[in-house]
Z-matrix of the N, CA and C atoms (Angstrom, degrees):
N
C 1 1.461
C 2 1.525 1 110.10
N 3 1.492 2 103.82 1 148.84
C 4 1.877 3 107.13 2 -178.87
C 5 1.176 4 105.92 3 -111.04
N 6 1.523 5 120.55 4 11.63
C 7 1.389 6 112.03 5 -176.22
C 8 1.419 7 121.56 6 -55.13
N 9 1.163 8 149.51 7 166.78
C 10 1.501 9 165.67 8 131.08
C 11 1.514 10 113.12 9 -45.26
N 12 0.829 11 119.25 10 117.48
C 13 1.792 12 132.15 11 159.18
C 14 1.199 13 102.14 12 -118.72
N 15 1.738 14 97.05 13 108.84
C 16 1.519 15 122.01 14 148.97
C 17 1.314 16 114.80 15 -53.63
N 18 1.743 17 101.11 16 130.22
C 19 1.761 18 99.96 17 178.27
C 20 1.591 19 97.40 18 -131.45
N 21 1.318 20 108.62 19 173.74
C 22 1.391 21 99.29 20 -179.47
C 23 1.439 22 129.99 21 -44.57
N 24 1.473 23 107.94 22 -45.52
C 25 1.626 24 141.50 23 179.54
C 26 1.821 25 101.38 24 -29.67
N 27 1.707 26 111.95 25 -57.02
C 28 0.933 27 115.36 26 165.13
C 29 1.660 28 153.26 27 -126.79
N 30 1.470 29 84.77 28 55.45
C 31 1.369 30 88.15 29 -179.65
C 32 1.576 31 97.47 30 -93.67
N 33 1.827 32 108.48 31 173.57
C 34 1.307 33 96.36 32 178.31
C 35 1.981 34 115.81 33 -100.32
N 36 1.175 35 111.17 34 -179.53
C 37 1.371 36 99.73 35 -149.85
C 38 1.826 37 86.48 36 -137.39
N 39 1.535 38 111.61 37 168.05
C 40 1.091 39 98.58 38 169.47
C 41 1.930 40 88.70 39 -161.32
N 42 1.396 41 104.64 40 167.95
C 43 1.246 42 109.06 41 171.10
C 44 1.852 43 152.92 42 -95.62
N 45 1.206 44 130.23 43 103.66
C 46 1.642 45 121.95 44 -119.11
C 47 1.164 46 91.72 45 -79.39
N 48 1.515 47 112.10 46 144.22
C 49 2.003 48 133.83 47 -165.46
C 50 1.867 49 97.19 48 -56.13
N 51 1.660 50 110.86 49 -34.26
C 52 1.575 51 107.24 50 -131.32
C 53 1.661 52 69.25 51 -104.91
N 54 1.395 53 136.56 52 -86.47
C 55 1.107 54 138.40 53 -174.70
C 56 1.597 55 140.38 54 -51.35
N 57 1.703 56 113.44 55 -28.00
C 58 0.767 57 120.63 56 168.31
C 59 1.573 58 110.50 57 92.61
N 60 1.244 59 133.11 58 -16.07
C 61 1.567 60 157.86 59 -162.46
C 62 1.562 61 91.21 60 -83.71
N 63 1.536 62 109.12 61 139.36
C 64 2.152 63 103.54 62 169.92
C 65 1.629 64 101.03 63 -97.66
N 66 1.119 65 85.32 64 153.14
C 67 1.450 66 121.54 65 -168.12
C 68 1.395 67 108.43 66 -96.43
N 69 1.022 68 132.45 67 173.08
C 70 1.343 69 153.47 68 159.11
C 71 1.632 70 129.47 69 -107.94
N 72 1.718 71 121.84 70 145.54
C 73 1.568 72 87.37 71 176.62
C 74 1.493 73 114.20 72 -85.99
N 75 1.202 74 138.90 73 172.23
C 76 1.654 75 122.80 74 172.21
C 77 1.420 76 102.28 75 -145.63
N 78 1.432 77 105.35 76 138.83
C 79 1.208 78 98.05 77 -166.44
C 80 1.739 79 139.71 78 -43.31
N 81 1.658 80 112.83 79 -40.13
C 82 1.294 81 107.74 80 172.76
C 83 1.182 82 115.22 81 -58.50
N 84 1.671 83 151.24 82 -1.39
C 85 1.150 84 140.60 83 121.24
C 86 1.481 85 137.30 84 -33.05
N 87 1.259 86 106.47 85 -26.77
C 88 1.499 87 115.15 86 179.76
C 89 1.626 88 126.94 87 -21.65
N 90 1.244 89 103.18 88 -67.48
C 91 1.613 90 130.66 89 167.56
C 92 1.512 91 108.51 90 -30.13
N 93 1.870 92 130.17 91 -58.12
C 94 1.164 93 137.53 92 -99.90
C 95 1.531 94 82.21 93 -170.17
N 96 1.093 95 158.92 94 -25.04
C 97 1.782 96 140.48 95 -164.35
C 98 1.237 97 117.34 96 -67.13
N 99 1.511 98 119.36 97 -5.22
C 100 1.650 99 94.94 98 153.02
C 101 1.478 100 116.59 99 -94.79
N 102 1.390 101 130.65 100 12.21
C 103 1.231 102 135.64 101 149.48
C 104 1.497 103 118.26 102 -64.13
N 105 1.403 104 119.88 103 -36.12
C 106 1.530 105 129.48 104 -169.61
C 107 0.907 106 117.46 105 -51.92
N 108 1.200 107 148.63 106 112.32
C 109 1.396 108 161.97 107 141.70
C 110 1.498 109 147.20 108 -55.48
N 111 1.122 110 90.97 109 -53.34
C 112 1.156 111 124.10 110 176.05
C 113 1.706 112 127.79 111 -105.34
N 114 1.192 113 118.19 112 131.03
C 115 1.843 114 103.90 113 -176.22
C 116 1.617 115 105.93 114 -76.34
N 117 1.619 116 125.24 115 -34.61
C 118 1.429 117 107.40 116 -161.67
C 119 1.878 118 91.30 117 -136.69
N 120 1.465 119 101.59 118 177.02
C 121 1.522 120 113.59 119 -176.91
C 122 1.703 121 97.44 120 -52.79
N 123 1.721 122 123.39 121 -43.90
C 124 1.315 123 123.72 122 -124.69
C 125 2.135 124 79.78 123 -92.90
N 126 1.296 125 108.28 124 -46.55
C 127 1.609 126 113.81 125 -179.03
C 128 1.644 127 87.70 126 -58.86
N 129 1.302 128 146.31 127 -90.69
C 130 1.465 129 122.59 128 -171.77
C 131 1.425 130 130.39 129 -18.98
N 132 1.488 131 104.60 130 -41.50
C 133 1.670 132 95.76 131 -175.98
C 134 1.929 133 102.58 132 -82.03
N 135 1.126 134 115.02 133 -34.98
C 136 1.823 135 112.48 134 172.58
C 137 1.750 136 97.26 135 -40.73
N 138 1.553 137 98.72 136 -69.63
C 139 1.968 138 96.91 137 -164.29
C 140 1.352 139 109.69 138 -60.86
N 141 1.360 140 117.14 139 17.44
C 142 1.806 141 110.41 140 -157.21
C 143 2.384 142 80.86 141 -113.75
N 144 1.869 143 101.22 142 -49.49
C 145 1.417 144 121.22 143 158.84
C 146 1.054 145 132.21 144 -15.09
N 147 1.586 146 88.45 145 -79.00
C 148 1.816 147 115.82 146 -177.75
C 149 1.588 148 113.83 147 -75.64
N 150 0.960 149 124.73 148 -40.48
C 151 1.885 150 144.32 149 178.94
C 152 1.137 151 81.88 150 81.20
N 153 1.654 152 143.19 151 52.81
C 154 1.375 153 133.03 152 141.83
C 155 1.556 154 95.39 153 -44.92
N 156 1.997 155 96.15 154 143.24
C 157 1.829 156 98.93 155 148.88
C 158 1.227 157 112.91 156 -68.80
N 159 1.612 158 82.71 157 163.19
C 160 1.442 159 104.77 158 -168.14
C 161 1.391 160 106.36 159 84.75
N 162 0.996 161 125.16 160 -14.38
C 163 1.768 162 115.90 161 171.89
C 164 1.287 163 116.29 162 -90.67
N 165 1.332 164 120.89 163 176.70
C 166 1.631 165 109.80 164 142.50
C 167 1.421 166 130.86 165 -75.18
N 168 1.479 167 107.00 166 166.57
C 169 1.494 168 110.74 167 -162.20
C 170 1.601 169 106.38 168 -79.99
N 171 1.309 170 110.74 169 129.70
C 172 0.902 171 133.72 170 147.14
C 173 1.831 172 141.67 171 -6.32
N 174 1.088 173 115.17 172 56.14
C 175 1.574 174 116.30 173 -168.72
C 176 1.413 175 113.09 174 134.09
């Protein structure tokens, strides 16, 4: 087989709005990762908190 196996090394990565920490992509993102924002549930609810950009609004 010639398939490709994604390994960590190269997946692509990006950096989270609320924490600032890089991320990884993972698959249940697949669909949706240039929506991603955030690395975990708990950094979404801060940027959701704070109304940092890049989050949703606030209220």
């Amino acid at each position: 087989m010639t398939e490709k196996r994604r390994t960590k090394s190269n997946l692509p990565e990006k950096t989270c709005a609320a924490c600032g920490r890089p991320f990884a992509w993972r698959k249940k993102w697949a669909r949706d990762w240039d929506k991603v924002k955030a690395c975990s549930e708990r950094c979404k609810g801060d940027l959701r908190r704070t109304g940092k950009p890049g989050g949703a609004p606030a209220g």
